[in-house]
N, C-alpha and C positions, 0 to 999 in steps of 0.2 A: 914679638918675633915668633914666624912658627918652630916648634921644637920638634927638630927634622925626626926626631927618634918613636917623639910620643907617635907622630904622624906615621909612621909607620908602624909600628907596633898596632896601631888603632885596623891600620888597613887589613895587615895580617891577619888579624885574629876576624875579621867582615867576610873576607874570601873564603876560611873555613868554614863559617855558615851555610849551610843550604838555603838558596833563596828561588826555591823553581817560581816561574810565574804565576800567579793565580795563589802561592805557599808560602808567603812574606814574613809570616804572623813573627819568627821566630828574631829573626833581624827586625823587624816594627819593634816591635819587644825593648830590644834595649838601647833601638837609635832615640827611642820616646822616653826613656827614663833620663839618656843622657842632655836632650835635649829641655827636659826642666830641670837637671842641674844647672846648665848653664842659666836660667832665669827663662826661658822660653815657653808661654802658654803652649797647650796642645791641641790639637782638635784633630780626630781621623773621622773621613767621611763616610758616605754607607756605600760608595764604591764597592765594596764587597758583594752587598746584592746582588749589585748588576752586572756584577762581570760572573758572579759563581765562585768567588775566590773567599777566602780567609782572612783578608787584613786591606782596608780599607787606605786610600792614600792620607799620608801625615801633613797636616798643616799645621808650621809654626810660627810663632808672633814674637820678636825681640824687642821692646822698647827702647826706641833711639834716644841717646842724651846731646843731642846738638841737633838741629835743624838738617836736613836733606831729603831728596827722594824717598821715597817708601822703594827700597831694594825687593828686588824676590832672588833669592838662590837655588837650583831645583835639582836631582840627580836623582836617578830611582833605583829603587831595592832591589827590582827583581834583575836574574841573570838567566841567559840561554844556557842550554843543559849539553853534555855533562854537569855539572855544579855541586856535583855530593863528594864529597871524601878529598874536597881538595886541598895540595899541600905544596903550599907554596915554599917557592926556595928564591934563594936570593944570592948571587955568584957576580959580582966584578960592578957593581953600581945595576945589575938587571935583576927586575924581579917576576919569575915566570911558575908555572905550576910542575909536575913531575912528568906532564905529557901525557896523564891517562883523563884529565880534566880540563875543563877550561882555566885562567886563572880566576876571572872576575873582576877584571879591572874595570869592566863595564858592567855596572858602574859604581863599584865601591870605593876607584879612586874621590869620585864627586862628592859622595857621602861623608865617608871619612875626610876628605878636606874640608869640605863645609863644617862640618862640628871642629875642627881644630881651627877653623878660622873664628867661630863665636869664642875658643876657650881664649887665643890672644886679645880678643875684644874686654873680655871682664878683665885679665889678668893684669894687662898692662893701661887697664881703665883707656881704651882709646874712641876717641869721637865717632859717632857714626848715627847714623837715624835707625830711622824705624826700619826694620828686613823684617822681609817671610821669607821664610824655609818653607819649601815644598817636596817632600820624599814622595815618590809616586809609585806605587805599582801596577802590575802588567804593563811596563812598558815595550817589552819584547814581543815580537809574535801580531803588531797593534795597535802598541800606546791605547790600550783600550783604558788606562788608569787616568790620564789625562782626559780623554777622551769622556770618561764618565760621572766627572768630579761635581763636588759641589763648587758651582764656579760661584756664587755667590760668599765664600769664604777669602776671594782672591782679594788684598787691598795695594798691589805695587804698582809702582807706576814704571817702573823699568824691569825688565830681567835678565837672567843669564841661568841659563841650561850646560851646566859642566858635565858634557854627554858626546864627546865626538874624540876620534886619532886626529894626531897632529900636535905638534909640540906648543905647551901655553905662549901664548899668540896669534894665536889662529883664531878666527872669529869669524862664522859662518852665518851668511845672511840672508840666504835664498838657497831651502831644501824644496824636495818635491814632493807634489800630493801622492798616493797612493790606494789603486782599484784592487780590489781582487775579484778573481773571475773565475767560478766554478762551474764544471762542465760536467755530465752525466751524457756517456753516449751509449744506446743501450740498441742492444743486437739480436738474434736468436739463437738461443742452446741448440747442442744437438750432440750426439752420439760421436767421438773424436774420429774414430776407428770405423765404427759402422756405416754413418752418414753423416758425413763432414760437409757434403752439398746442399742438406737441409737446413745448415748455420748458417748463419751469420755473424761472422768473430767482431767484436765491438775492438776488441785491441786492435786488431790488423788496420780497422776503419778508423778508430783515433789514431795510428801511427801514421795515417795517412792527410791524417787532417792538420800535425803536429809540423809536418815538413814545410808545413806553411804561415806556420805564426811567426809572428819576428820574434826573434830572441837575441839575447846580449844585449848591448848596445844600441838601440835603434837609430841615437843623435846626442846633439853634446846634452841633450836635457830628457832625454828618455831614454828609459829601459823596461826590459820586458823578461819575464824568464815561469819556467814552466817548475813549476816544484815538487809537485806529487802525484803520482798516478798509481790507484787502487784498482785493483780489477781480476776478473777470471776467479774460477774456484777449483779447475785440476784441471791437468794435462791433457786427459781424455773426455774433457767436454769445451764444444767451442764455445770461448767467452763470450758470456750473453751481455755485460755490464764490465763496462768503465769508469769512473771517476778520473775528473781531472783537474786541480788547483794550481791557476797560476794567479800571476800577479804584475801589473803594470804600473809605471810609475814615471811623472813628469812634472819638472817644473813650471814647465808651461801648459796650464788647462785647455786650452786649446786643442794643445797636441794631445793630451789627453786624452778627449774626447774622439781624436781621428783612429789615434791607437785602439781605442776600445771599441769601437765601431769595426774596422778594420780584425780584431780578433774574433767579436762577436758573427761575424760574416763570414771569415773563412769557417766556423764551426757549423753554421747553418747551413751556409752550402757542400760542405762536407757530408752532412748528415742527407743531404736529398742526393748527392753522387756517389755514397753508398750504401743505399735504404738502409739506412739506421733511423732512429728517434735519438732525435739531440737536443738536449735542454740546455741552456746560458744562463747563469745567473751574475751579477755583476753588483758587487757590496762594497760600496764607496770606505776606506779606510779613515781617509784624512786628506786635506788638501794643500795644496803648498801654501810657502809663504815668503816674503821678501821684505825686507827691511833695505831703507837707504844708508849706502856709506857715511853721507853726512848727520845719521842721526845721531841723538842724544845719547842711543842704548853703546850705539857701535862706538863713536868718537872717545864715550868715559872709558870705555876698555881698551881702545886703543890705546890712550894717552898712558891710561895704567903700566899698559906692557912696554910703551917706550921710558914711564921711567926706572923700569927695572932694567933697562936693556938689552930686553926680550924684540926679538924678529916681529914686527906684526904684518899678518897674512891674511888679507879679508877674502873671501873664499865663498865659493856656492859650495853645496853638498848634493851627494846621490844616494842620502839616507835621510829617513822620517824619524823627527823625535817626539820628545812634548812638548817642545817650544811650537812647532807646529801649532797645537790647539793653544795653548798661550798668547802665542798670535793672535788665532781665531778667536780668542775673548776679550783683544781690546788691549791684552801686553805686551808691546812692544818686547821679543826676546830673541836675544841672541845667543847661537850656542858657541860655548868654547872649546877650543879644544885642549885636552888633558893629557895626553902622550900616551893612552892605549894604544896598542899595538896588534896587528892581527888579529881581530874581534870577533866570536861567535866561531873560532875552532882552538884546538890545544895547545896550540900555538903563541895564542895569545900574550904578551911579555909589556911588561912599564920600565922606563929604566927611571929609579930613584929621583934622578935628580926633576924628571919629569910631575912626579908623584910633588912633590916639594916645590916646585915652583907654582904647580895650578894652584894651589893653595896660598902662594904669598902673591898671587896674580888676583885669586879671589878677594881678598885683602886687600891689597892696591886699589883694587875697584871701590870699596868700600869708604878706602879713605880718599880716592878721589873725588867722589859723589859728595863729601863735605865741602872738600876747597871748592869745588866748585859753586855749592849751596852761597857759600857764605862768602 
């Protein structure tokens, strides 16, 4: 049975860690001691090379004692920032941070679930096969952790990514791929005050270029949106140089394709109607993925949350995880959702009971994947 208190207490003291992306090491640290107490091999990859980071993703191994699928359970370490100094509070069954931080429930609820779902596994000696634990970092910003793993380490045959809002029962089956598309539009200086007709302001010509990308919403399976623009070096000279990072994203590769073309083009013709130089670059993130309602992954989770008496909600998403690339390697995975709330501002809040059920949902799955084996 999970012990709603340890489980919480576990979460709390996760959220206070700093865990910037690419800075894991500190939470690696002691999610991997606790994970060979429970009886679990370890192994972290050299992920950290290739991303520039500090702490490699964690892969673990449980020895099943009854016949079943090889499980994978996956939730990753790192968190979007704010994430230093945070101090969680907990007020009427909600547990949210003081509003100067994020809380971190993304995704320290998954983490800290998954280790309290192996401690009822030993404690109460209950049936279950072989699982991998996979803790990933830099998944924010990327998923570049999944993205860079040694996929040779992976041995499940089914998964479940505890990485999404929405209260457990939710189970998302088709997210979308993800382009990012950086732009350099580059203009002539000139004197602000003296000769301002010898410039050519690169801001004024990317603001002109800008009114023409789609943004928000483009269709029920695409979006678009512009996230950072660097540029200018003072008031009194016209800006010779822009920078600009956006980001597109669709379930459907197709559209995809029309979107980025479609951005790539208005930038280029931008750039020839108002002599500037405009560079496009376009660095493929991830791609989507879809799993069918009637599979193996989806049906065992389902069935799990209906014998808890939990709502099941099968669902598309218009966020990338690492089940994404799990996917893309052959594992069938589906993401759950965990009851974060407002994700990636300070806002962010779980309510208790949510915290506590992914975790006896995580478990259900576990032991359903026996009844069903056998």
């Amino acid at each position: 049975m999970i012990n709603e208190k340890r489980l919480l207490d576990e979460f709390l003291e996760f959220v206070k860690i700093r865990c910037s992306t690419r800075q894991e090491r500190k939470i690696a640290d002691i999610v991997t001691r606790r994970l060979i107490e429970l009886g679990c091999t370890v192994q972290e990859d050299d992920t950290a090379k290739k991303i520039n980071g500090d702490t490699g993703n964690l892969v673990a191994y449980l020895k099943g004692n009854v016949k079943a699928p090889v499980l994978m359970l996956t939730a990753h370490l790192d968190c979007v920032e704010p994430c230093e100094n945070v101090r969680p509070q907990v007020t009427d069954g909600i547990i949210r941070s003081d509003g100067s931080t994020i809380l971190g429930a993304d995704d320290k609820v998954g983490v800290a679930g998954i280790l309290e779902v192996l401690r009822v596994l030993k404690e109460d000696n209950v049936p279950h096969g072989d699982l991998q634990i996979v803790f990933t970092v830099a998944e924010e910003g990327g998923v570049n952790g999944s993205k860079n793993m040694d996929k040779s380490l992976l041995k499940a045959e089914l998964g479940y990514t505890l990485d999404t809002h929405g209260a457990p029962g939710k189970i998302v089956v088709k997210a979308p791929g993800q382009n990012k598309i950086f732009v350099k539009v580059k203009g002539k200086a000139a004197h602000a005050g003296i000769a301002p007709e010898k410039g050519n302001n690169a801001i004024i010509a990317a603001a002109k270029m800008l009114t023409k990308i789609p943004q928000g919403r483009v269709d029920e399976e695409s979006t678009c949106n512009v996230g950072v623009i660097r540029g200018g070096r003072a008031t009194n000279i016209v800006a010779e140089m822009v920078e600009i990072d956006c980001e597109a994203r669709s379930r459907n590769k197709a559209k995809m394709e029309i979107l980025i073309d479609k951005i790539c083009h208005v930038f280029e013709q931008g750039g020839i109607e108002t002599g500037t130089q405009v560079e496009v670059k376009v660095k493929k993130s991830y791609d989507p993925y879809e799993i069918a309602e009637d599979s193996a992954v989806v049906q065992l989770a389902a069935q799990a949350a209906r014998e808890m008496d939990l709502t099941v909600s099968i669902e598309e998403s218009g966020g990338g995880s690492d089940a994404n690339f799990f996917n893309s390697y052959g594992i069938p995975c589906a993401v759950l959702g965990v009851g974060m709330a407002n994700g990636h501002t300070v806002d962010e809040f779980i309510k208790e009971e949510d915290l506590y059920n992914a975790a006896r949902l995580t478990l259900q799955i576990v032991k359903e994947a026996v009844v069903k084996a056998n």
